[in-house]
C-alpha positions as CSV (number, residue, x, y, z in Angstrom):
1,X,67.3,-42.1,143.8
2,X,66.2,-45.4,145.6
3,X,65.3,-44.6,149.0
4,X,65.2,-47.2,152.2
5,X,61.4,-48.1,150.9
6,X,62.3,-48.9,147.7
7,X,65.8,-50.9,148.6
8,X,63.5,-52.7,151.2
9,X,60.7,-53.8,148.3
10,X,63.5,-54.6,146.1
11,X,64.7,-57.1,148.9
12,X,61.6,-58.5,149.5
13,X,61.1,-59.3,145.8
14,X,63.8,-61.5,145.9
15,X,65.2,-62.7,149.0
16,X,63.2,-65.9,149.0
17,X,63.8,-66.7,145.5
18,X,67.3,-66.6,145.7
19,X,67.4,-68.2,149.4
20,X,69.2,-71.6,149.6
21,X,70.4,-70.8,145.5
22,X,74.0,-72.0,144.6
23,X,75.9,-69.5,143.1
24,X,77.4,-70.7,139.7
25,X,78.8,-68.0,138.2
26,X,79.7,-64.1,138.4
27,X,80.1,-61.6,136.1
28,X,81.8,-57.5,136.7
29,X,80.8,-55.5,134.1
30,X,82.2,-51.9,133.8
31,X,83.6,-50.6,137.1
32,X,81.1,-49.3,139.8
33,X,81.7,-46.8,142.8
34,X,84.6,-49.6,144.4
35,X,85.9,-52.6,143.7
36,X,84.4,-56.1,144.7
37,X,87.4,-57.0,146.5
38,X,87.2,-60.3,145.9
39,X,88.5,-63.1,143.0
40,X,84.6,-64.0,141.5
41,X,85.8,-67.3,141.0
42,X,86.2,-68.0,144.8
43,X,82.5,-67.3,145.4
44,X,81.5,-70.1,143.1
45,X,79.4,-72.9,144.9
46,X,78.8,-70.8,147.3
47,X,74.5,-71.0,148.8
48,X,73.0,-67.8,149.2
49,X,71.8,-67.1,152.4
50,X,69.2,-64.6,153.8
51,X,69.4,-61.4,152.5
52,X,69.1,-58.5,154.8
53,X,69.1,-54.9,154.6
54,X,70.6,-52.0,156.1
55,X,69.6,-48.7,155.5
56,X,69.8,-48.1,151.9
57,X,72.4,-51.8,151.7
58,X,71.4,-55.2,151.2
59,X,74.0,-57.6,152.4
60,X,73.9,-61.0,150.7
61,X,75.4,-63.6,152.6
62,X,77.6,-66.7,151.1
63,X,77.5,-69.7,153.2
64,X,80.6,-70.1,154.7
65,X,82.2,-67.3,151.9
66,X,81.4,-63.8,153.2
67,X,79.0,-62.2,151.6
68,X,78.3,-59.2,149.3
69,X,76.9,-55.5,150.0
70,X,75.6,-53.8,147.6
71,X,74.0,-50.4,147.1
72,X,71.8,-49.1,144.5
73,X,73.2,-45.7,143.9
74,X,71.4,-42.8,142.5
75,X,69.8,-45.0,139.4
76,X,70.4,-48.6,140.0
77,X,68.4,-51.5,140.3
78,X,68.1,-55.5,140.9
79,X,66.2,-57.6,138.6
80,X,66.1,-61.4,139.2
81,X,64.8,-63.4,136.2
82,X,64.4,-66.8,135.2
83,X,66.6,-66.6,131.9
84,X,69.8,-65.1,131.1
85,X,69.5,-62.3,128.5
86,X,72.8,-60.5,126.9
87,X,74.0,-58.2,129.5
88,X,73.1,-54.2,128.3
89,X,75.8,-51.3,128.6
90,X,74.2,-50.6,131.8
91,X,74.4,-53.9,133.5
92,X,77.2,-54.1,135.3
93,X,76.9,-57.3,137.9
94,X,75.3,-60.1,137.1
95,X,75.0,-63.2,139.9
96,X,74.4,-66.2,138.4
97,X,72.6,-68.8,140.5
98,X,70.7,-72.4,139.7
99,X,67.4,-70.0,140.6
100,X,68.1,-67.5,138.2
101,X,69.8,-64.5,137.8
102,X,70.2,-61.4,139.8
103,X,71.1,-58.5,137.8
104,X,72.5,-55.0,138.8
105,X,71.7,-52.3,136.3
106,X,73.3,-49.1,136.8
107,X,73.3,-46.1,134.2
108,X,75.1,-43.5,136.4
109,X,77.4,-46.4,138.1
110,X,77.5,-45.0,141.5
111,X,75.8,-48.3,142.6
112,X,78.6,-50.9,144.0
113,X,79.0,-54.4,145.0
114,X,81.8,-54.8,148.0
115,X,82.6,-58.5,149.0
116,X,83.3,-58.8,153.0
117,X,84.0,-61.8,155.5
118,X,81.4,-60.8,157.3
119,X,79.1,-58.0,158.1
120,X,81.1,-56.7,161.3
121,X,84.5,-56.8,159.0
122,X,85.6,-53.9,157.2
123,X,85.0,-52.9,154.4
124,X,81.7,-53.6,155.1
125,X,81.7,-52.4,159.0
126,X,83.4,-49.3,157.4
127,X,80.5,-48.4,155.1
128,X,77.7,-49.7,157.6
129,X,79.8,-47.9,160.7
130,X,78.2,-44.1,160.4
131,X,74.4,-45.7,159.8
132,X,71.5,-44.6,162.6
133,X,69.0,-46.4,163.6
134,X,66.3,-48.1,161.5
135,X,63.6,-46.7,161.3
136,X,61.6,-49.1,162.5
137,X,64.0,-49.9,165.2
138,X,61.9,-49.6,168.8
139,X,64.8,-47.5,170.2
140,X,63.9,-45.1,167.7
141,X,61.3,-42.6,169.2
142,X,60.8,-39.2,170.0
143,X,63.3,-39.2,173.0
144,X,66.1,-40.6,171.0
145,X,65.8,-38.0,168.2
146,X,65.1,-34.8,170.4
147,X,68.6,-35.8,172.3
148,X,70.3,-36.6,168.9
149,X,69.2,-33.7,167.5
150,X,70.3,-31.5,170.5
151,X,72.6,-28.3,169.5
152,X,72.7,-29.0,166.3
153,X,71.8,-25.6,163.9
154,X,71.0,-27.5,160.5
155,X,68.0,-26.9,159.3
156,X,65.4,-29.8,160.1
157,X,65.2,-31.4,156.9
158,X,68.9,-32.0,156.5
159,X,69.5,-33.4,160.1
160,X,67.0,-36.3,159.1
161,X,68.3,-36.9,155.4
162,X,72.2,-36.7,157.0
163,X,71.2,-40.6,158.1
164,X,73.4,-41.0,161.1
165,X,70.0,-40.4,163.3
166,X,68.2,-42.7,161.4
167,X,68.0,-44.0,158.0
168,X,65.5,-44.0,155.6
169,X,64.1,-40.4,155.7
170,X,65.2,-39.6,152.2
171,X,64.5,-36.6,150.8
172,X,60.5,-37.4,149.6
173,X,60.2,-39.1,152.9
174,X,61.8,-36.4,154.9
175,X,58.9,-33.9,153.2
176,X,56.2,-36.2,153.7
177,X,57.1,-36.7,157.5
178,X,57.9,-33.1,158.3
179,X,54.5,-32.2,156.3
180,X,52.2,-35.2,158.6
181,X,54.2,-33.4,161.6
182,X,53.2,-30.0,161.4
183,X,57.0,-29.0,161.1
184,X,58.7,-25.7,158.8
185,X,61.5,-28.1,157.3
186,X,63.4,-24.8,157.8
187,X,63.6,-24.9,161.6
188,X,67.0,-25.5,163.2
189,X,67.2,-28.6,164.6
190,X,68.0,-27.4,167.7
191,X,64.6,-26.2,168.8
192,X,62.7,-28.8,168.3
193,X,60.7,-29.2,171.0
194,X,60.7,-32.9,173.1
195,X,56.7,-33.1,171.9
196,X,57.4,-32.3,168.9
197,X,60.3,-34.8,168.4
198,X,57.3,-37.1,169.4
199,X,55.5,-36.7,166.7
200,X,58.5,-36.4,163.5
201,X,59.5,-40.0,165.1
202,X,56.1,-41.4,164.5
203,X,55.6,-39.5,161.7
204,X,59.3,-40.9,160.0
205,X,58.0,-44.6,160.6
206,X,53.9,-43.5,159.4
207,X,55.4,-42.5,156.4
208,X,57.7,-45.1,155.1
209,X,55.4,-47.8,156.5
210,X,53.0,-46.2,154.3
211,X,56.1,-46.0,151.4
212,X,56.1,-49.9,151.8
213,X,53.1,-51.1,151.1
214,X,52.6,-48.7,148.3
215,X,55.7,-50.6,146.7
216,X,57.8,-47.5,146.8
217,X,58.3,-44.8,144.7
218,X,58.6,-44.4,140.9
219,X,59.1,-41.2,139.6
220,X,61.2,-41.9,136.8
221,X,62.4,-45.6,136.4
222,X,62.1,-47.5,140.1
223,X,61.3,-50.7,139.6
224,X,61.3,-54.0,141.9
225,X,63.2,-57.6,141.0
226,X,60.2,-58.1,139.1
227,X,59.7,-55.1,137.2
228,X,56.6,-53.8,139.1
229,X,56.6,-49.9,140.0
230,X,55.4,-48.5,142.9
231,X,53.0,-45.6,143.7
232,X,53.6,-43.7,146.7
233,X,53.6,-40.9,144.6
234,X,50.4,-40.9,144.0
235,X,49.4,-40.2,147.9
236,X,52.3,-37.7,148.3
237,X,50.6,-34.5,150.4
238,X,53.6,-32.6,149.5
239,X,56.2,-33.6,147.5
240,X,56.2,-32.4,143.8
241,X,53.1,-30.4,144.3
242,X,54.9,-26.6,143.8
243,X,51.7,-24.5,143.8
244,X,49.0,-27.1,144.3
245,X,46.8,-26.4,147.1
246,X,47.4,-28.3,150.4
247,X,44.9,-31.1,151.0
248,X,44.8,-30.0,154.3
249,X,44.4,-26.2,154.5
250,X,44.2,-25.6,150.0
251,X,47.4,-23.0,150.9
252,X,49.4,-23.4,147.9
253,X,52.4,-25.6,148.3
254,X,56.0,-24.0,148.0
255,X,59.2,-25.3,147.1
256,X,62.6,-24.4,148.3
257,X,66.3,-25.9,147.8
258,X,68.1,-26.9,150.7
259,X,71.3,-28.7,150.2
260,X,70.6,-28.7,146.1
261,X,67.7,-30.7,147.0
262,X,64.3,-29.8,146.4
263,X,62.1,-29.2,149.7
264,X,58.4,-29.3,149.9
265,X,55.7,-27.9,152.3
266,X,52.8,-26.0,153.3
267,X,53.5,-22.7,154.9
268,X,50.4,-22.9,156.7
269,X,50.1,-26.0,158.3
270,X,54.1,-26.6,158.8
271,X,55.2,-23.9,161.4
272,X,58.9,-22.9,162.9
């Protein structure tokens, strides 16, 4: 599932491209997760403005026509090329633009592209509404998430994948972090303790820095606009290592499920 590192690479791998292109055409292949909300042929003309992100959205603003969010889903992705091959039977959004074309390929289809008058008007305030703070975002330290995180009694791990204290800690990010922070991703969230809230803040933003300029992660089919993969999971400490020793300590690493997601960590160096 694309993750805030990998929507952000995908961004960067095309936002100047496509910056200042004239949209010329638009086409919806098989429904996605909502509709677009808008008649494609209104959009035409348009100029393409600077993209941006939000948490796991990137919003693509229309000079003077809205813009359009759009989410990757579990298994979506954006390729922009410079011709324009047949559209597959998993290509589902295709924005043609005097630069080339942006591409939307989705074999699950929970992806989505939303049209909006702007970024503060729903639907697109709606969906961006229950967001927390970037990651990145210098509000976002260890006081901010110890006080967020006050009397709450879900386990660790899910309080930082939930998203409405800050986005991005998905779950191989949320292993990594709590695993660089000496945290059981067990422990209520409750208890953490202020100095420890220090330390999963900085290690949240170590760790998807560290995401980013490995090109995010491909496990299975992540790629960027351009088709390059990324390779974060080759540094993992944790995640997907079930009964490989840690790096740090050589304790063997355990898995666990928590939500129906897998969870990651060293029993030895990660403590309630």
């Amino acid at each position: 599932m694309p993750e805030l590192p990998e929507v952000e690479v995908t961004r960067r791998s095309f936002a100047t491209a496509i910056h200042g292109a004239r949209v010329t055409g638009l086409r919806l292949g098989k429904p996605l997760r909502w509709p677009i909300g808008v008649d494609p042929e209104t959009l035409l003309g348009s100029r393409v403005g600077d993209v941006q992100r939000r948490g796991k959205y990137l919003w693509l603003p229309l000079q003077e026509r809205g813009g359009l969010l759009m989410h990757l889903g579990m298994s979506g992705s954006l390729a922009f090329l410079d011709a324009t091959p047949a559209a597959g039977p998993h290509d589902h959004f295709d924005l043609h633009t005097d630069r080339g074309l942006l591409r939307l390929t989705d074999p699950r289809r929970f992806g989505a592209v939303v049209w909006g008058a702007a970024l503060d008007a729903d639907p697109v305030a709606t969906l961006l509404a229950s967001l927390g703070l970037e990651p990145f975002d210098d509000r976002f330290d260890g006081l901010h998430l110890h006080a967020a995180l006050s009397g709450r009694r879900v386990a660790i791990k899910q309080a930082l994948l939930a998203g409405d204290i800050v986005v991005g800690a998905g779950n191989i990010y949320a292993c990594e972090a709590l695993f660089m922070a000496g945290i059981d991703p067990r422990l209520p969230a409750g208890k953490l303790s202020r100095p420890r809230a220090d330390r999963l803040a900085l290690a949240v933003r170590t760790v998807l820095g560290q995401a980013l300029e490995a090109g995010g992660t491909t496990l299975r089919d992540f790629r960027d606009a351009h088709g390059v993969a990324g390779s974060f999971q080759m540094q993992a400490q944790v995640y997907g290592r079930e009964g490989e020793p840690c790096r740090r300590c050589g304790t063997a690493i355990r898995r666990i499920v928590q939500g129906q997601r897998s969870t990651f960590f060293c029993p030895s160096c990660q403590r309630r």
